[in-house]
C-alpha positions as CSV (number, residue, x, y, z in Angstrom):
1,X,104.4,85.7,94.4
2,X,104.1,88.8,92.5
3,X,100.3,89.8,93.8
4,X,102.6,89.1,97.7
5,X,105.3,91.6,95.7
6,X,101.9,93.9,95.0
7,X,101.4,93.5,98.8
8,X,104.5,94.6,99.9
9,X,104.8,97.5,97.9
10,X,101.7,99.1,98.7
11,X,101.7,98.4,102.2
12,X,105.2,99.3,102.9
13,X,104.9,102.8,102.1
14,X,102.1,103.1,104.7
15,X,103.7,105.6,106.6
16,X,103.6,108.8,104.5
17,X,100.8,110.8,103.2
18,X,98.9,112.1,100.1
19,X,96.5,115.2,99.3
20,X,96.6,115.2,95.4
21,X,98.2,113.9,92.3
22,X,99.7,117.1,91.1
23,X,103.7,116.7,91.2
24,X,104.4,119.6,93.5
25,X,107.3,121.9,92.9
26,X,111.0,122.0,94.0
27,X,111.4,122.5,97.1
28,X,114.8,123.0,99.6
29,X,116.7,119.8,100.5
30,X,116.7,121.3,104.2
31,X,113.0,121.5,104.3
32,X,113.0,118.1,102.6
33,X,115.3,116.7,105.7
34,X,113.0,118.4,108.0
35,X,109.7,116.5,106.8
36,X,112.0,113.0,106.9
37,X,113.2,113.9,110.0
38,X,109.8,114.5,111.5
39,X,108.3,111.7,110.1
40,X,111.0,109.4,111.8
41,X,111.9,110.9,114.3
42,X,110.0,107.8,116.2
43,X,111.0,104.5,117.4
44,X,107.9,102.9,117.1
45,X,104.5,104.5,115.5
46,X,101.4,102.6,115.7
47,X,97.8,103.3,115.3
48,X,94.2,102.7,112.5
49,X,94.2,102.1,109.3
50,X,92.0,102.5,106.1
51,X,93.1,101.4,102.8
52,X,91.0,102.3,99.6
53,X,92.1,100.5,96.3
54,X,90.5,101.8,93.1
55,X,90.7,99.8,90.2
56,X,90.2,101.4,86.9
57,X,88.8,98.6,84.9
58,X,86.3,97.5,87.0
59,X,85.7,101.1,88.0
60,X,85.1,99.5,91.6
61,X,86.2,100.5,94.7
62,X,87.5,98.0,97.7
63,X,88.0,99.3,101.0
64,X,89.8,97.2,104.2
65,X,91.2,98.6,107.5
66,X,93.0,97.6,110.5
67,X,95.8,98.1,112.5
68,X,99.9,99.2,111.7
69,X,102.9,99.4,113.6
70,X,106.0,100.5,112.2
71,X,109.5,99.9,113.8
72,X,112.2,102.4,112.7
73,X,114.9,100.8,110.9
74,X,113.4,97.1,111.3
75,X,109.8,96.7,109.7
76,X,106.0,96.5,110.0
77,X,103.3,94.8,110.7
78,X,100.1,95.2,108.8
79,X,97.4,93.5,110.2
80,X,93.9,93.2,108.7
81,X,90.7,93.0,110.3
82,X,88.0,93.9,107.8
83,X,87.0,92.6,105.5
84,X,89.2,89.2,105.8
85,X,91.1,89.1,108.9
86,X,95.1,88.5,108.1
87,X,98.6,89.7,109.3
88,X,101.6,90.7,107.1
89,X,105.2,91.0,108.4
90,X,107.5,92.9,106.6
91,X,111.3,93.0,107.1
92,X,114.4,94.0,105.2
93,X,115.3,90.4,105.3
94,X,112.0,88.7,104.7
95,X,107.6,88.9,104.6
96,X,105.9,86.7,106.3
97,X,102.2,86.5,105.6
98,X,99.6,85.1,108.2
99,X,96.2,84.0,107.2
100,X,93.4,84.2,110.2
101,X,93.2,80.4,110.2
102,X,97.0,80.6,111.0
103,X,98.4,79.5,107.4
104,X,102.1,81.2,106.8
105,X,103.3,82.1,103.6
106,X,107.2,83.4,103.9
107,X,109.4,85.1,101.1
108,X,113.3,86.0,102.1
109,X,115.0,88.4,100.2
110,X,118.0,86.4,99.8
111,X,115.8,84.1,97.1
112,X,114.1,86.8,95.3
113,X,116.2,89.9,93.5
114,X,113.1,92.3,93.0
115,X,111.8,92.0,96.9
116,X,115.7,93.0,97.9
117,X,115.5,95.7,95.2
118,X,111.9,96.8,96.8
119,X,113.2,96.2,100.2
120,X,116.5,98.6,99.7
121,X,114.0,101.0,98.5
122,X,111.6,101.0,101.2
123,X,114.5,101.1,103.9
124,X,115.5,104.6,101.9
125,X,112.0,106.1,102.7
126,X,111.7,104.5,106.2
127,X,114.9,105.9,107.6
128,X,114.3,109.6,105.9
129,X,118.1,109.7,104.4
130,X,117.8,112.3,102.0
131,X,120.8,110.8,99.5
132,X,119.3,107.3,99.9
133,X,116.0,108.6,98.6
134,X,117.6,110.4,96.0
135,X,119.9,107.4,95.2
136,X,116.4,105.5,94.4
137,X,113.6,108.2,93.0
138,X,113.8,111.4,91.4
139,X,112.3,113.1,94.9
140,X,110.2,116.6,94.2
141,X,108.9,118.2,97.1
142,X,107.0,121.5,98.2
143,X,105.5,122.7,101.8
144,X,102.1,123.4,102.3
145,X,101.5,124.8,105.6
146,X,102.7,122.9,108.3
147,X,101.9,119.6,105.8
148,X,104.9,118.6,103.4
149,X,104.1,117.1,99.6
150,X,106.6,115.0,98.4
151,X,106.6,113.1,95.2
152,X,108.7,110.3,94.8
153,X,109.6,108.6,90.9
154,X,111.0,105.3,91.2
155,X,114.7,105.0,89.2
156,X,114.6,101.3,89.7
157,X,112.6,99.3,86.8
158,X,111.7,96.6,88.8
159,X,109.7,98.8,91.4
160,X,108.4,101.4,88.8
161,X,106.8,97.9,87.2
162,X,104.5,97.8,90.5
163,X,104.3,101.4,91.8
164,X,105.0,104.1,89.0
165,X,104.8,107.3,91.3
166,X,103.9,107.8,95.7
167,X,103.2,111.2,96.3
168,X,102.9,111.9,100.0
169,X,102.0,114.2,101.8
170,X,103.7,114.0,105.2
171,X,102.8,116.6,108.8
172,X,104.5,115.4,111.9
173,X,102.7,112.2,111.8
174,X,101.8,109.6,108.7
175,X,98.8,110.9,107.9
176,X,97.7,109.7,104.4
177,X,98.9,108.1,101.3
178,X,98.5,107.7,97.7
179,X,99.9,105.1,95.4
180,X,99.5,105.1,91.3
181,X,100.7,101.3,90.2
182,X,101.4,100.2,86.5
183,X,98.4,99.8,85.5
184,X,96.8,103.3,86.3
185,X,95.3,102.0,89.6
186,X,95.0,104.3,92.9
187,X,95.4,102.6,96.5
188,X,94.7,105.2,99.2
189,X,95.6,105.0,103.0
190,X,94.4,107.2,106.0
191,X,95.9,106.9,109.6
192,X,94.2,107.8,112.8
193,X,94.9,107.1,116.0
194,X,98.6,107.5,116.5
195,X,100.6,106.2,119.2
196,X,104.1,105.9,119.8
């Protein structure tokens, strides 16, 4: 359950973006509202996928890609076509996971505290409330051009023990996203293709 955990976490950040690892500089809570508020500012925002994962130990990189679709205020769905085909679910009340041979593995957040915790999180950075964010990370943000950095520091232990830092890096669109977990690892995601 906690590689599914794993899962979650870095997929359900999936709709901001990432540049560098630099922690940018203090920026003004309006402009931070304004890159939240662009970001959301759709229903529904679908489109391509690619998802690099490095991991330091093996000093290896492993690259999948696919297709997202994130529903303001109620979830995504993740699925995977290369290189195993699969489909992930993710709600504020539950994940479901798919396999391509049509096996379903299913975790509610009623039976497990650190998925709510993640899931309370999440909800914060999907919905671009400002004092939710800042109720759940120590939030850091410059603007770069018309592209907005924004770091974001976990407060809760249970999600700094997966993902210790996201810094994104936001335009009107999710453009790209990079994730440092626990264990010094990097998991990268680019978007193309938006639709909405």
């Amino acid at each position: 359950m906690l590689e599914n955990f794993r899962k979650i976490v870095l997929l359900a950040v999936t709709c901001f973006a990432i540049a560098g690892y630099a922690a940018p500089a203090a920026g003004s809570k309006s402009d931070l509202v304004s890159a939240m508020s662009a970001v959301t500012a759709h229903k529904v925002t679908s489109g391509n996928f690619k998802q690099v994962k490095t991991i330091k130990k093996l000093n290896r990189d492993f690259v999948s890609t696919g297709t997202f679709t994130i529903t303001n205020g109620q979830g995504i769905l993740w699925n995977v076509e290369k290189p195993f085909p699969s489909r992930l679910t993710i709600s504020g009340e539950k994940m479901v996971q798919e396999s391509a041979n049509g096996k379903k593995t299913e975790m509610a957040a009623k039976d497990n505290a650190v998925f709510a915790e993640f899931s309370r999180t999440i909800q914060a950075v999907f919905s671009g409330d400002v004092i939710e964010l800042e109720k759940n990370f120590i939030v850091s943000f410059k603007k770069s051009g018309n592209s907005y950095v924004v770091n974001l520091a976990p407060l809760e232990a249970t999600v700094r023990s997966v993902v210790v830092n996201m810094v994104l890096e936001v335009s009107q669109e999710f453009d790209k996203v990079t994730l440092i977990d626990a264990e010094g690892n990097t998991t990268v995601y680019e978007f193309s293709n938006h639709s909405h």
